[in-house]
DRENPA-3360 file (N, C-alpha, C; in nm, 2 decimals, always signed):
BEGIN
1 = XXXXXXXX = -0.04/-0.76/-0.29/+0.03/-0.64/-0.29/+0.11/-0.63/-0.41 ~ +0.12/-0.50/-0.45/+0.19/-0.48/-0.59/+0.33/-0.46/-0.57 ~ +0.40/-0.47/-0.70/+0.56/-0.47/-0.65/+0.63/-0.33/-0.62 ~ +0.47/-0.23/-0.75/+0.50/-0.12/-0.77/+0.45/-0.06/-0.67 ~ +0.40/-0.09/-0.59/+0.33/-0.01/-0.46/+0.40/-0.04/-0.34 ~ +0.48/-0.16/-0.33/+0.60/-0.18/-0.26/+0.74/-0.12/-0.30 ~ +0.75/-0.08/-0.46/+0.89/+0.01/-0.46/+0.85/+0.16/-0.43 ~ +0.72/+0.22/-0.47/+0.65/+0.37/-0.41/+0.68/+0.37/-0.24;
9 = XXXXXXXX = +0.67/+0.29/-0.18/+0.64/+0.31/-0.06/+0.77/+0.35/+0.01 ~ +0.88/+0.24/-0.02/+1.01/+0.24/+0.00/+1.11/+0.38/-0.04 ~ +1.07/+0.40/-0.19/+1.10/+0.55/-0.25/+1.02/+0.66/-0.15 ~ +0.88/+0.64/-0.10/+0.87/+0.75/+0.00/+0.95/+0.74/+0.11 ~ +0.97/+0.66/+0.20/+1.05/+0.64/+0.29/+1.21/+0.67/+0.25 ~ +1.29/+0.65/+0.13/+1.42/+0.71/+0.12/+1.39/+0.93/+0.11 ~ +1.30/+0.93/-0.01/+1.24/+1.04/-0.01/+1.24/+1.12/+0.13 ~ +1.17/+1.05/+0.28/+1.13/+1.10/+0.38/+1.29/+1.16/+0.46;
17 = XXXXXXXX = +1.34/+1.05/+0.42/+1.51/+0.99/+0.52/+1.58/+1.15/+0.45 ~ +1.59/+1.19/+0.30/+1.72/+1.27/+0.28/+1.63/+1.43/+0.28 ~ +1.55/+1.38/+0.32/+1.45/+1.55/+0.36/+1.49/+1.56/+0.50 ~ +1.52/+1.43/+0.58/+1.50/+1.52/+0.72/+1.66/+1.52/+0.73 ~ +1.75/+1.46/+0.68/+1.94/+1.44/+0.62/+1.94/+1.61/+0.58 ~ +1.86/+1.62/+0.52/+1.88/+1.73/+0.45/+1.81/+1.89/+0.51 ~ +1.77/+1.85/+0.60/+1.69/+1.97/+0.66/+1.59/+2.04/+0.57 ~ +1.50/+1.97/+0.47/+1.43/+2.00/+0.39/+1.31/+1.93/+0.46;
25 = XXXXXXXX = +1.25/+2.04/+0.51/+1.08/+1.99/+0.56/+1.01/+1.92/+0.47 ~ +0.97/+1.99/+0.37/+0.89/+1.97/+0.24/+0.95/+1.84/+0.17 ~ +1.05/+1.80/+0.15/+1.10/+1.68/+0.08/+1.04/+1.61/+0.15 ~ +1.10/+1.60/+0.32/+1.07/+1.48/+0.46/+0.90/+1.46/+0.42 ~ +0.81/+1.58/+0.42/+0.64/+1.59/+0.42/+0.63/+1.49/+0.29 ~ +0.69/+1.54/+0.18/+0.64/+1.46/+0.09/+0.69/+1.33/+0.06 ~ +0.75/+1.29/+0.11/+0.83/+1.13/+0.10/+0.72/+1.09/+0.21 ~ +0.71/+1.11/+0.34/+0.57/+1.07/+0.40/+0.49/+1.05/+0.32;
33 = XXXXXXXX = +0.43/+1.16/+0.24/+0.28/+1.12/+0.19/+0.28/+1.03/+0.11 ~ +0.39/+1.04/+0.00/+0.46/+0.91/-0.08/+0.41/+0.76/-0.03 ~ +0.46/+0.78/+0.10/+0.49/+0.66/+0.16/+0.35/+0.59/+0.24 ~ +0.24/+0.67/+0.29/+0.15/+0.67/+0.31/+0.03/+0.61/+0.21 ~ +0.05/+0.69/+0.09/-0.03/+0.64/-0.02/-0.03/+0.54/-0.04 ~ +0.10/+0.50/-0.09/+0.18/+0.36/-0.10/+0.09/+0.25/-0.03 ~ +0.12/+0.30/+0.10/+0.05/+0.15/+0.23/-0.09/+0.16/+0.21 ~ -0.16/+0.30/+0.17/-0.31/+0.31/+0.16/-0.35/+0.17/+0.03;
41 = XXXXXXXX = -0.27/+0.20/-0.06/-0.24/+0.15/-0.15/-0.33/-0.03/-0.16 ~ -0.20/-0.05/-0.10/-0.20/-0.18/-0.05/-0.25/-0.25/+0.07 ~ -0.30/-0.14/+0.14/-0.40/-0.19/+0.23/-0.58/-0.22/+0.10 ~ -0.59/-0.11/+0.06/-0.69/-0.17/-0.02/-0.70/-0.28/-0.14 ~ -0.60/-0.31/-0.18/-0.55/-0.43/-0.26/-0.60/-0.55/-0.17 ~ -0.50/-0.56/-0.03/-0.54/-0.69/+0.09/-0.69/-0.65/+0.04 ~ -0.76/-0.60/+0.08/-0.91/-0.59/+0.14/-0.96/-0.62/-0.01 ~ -0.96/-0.59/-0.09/-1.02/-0.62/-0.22/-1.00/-0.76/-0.24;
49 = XXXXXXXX = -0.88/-0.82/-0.23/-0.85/-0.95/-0.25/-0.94/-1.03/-0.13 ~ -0.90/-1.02/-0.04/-1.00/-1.07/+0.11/-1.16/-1.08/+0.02 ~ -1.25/-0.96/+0.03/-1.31/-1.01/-0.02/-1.39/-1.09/-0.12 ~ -1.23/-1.07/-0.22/-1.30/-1.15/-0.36/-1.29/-1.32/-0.35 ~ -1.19/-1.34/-0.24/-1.15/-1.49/-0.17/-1.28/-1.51/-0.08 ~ -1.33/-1.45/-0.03/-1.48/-1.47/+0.06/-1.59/-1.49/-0.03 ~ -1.59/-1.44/-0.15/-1.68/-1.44/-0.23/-1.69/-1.56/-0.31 ~ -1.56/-1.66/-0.33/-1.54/-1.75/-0.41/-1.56/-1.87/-0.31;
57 = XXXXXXXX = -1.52/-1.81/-0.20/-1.54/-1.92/-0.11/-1.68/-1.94/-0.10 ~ -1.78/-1.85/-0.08/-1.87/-1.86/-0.07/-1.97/-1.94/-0.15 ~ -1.93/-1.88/-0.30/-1.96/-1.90/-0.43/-1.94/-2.02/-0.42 ~ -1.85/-2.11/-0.39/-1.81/-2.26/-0.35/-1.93/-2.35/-0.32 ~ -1.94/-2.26/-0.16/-2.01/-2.36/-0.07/-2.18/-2.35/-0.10 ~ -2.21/-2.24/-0.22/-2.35/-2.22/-0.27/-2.37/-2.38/-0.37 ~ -2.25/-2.39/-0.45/-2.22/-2.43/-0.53/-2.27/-2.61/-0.49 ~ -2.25/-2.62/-0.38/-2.24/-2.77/-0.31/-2.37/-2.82/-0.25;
65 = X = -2.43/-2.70/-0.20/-2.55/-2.73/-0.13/-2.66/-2.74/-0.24;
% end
């Protein structure tokens, strides 16, 4: 996971906090999506990495046999 997709995510979530402080729908909506992307983000990073560690692993145990 990235640092910068970890400080996006956080920025959405302050983003979400002074929209709804603030009674501004549209800030609150958009610090969500901020913050959403963010974890989309980094969900796909885990999964990319997962599989490139399955792949090496694999790539290992091809390696031996």
């Amino acid at each position: 996971m990235g640092i910068g997709d970890k400080a996006e995510e956080l920025k959405g979530k302050l983003k979400a906090a002074v929209g709804d402080a603030t009674d501004d729908p549209r800030m609150e909506a958009e610090g969500r999506t901020e913050e959403a992307s963010a974890k989309i983000k980094q969900d796909t990073e885990s999964i990319v990495d997962a599989l490139h560690d399955a792949g090496s692993a694999r790539k290992g145990s091809d390696d031996a046999g």
